[in-house]
C-alpha positions as CSV (number, residue, x, y, z in Angstrom):
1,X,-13.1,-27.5,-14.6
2,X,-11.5,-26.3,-17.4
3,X,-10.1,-29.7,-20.0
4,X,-12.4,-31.7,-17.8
5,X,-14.7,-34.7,-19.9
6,X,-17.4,-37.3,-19.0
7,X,-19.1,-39.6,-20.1
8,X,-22.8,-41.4,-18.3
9,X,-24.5,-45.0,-18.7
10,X,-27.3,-42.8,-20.4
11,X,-28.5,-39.5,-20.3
12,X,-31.7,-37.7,-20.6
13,X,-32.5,-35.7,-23.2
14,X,-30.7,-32.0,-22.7
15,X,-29.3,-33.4,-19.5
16,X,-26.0,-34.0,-20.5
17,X,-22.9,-35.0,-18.0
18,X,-20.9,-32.0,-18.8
19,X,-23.6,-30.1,-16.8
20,X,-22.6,-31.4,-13.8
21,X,-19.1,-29.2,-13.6
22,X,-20.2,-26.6,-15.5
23,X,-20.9,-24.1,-12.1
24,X,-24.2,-23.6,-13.6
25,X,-26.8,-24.5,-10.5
26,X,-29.8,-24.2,-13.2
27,X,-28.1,-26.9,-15.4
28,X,-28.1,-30.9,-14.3
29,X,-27.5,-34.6,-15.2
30,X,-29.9,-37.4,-15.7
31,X,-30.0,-40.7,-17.0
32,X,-32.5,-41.9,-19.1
33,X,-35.1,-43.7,-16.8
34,X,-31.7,-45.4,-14.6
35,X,-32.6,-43.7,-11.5
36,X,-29.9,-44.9,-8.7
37,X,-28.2,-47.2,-11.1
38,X,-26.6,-44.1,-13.4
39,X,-23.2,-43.9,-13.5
40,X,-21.3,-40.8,-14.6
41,X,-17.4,-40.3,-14.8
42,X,-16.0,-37.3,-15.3
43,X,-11.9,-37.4,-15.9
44,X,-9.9,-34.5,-14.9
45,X,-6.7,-33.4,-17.3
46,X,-4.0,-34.6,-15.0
47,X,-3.7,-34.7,-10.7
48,X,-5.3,-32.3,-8.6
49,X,-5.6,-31.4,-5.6
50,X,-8.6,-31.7,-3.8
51,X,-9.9,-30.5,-0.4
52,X,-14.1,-31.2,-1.4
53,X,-16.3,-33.1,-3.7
54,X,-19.6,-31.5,-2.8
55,X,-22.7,-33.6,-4.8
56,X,-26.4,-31.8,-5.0
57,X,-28.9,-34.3,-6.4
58,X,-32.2,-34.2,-6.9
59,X,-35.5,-35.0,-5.0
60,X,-37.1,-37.4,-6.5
61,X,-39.7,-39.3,-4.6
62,X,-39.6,-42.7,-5.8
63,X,-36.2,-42.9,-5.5
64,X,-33.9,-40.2,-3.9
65,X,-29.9,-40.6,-4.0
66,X,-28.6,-41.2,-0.4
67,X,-24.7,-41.6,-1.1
68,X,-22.2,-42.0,-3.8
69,X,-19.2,-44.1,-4.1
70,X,-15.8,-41.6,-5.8
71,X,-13.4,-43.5,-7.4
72,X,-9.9,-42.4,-8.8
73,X,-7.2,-43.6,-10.9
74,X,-5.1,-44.9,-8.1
75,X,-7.8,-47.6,-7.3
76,X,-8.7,-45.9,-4.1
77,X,-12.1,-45.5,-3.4
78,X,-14.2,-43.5,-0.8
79,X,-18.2,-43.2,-0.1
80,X,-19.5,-39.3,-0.1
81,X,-22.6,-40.2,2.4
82,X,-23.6,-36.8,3.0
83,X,-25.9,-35.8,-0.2
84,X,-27.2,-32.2,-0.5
C-alpha cells in the first residue's frame, strides 16, 4: 500500500507495524508482551475502495486472536470475526 503509515501501542523488537502491509507473508507485527490488547493503525493516503480486509495472525497458545474490530475515519466501525 504504497503512501500507507502506522503506528502500534508497542512493538516487538524487528516486528514493526509497517510489516503488516508490506505483502511479505515471512514478515509480521507484535507488540511487546500486549498480546490481545495491541493496537495497530495503519492510515491510508486518501479514500479507497475496498472489497476485503483479510487478517492472518498468529497461533499463540496462551492467547490466540479470535476477532478484530476495523475502524475508519467516518466513525463507522465493523467486527472482522473470521481470523485466519
Amino acid at each position: 500500500m504504497a503512501g500507507a503509515t502506522c503506528t502500534a501501542s508497542t512493538s516487538y523488537t524487528g516486528y514493526h507495524c509497517h510489516y503488516t502491509y508490506d505483502g511479505n507473508m515471512a514478515t509480521q507485527w507484535a507488540s511487546n508482551g500486549q498480546g490481545n490488547a495491541g493496537l495497530i493503525t495503519i492510515t491510508l493516503p486518501g479514500p479507497r475502495f475496498m472489497t476485503s480486509i483479510v487478517v492472518y495472525t498468529r497461533c499463540l497458545h496462551s492467547d490466540q486472536t479470535s476477532s478484530i474490530q476495523a475502524e475508519f475515519d467516518n466513525g463507522e466501525t465493523f467486527e472482522i470475526v473470521s481470523v485466519h
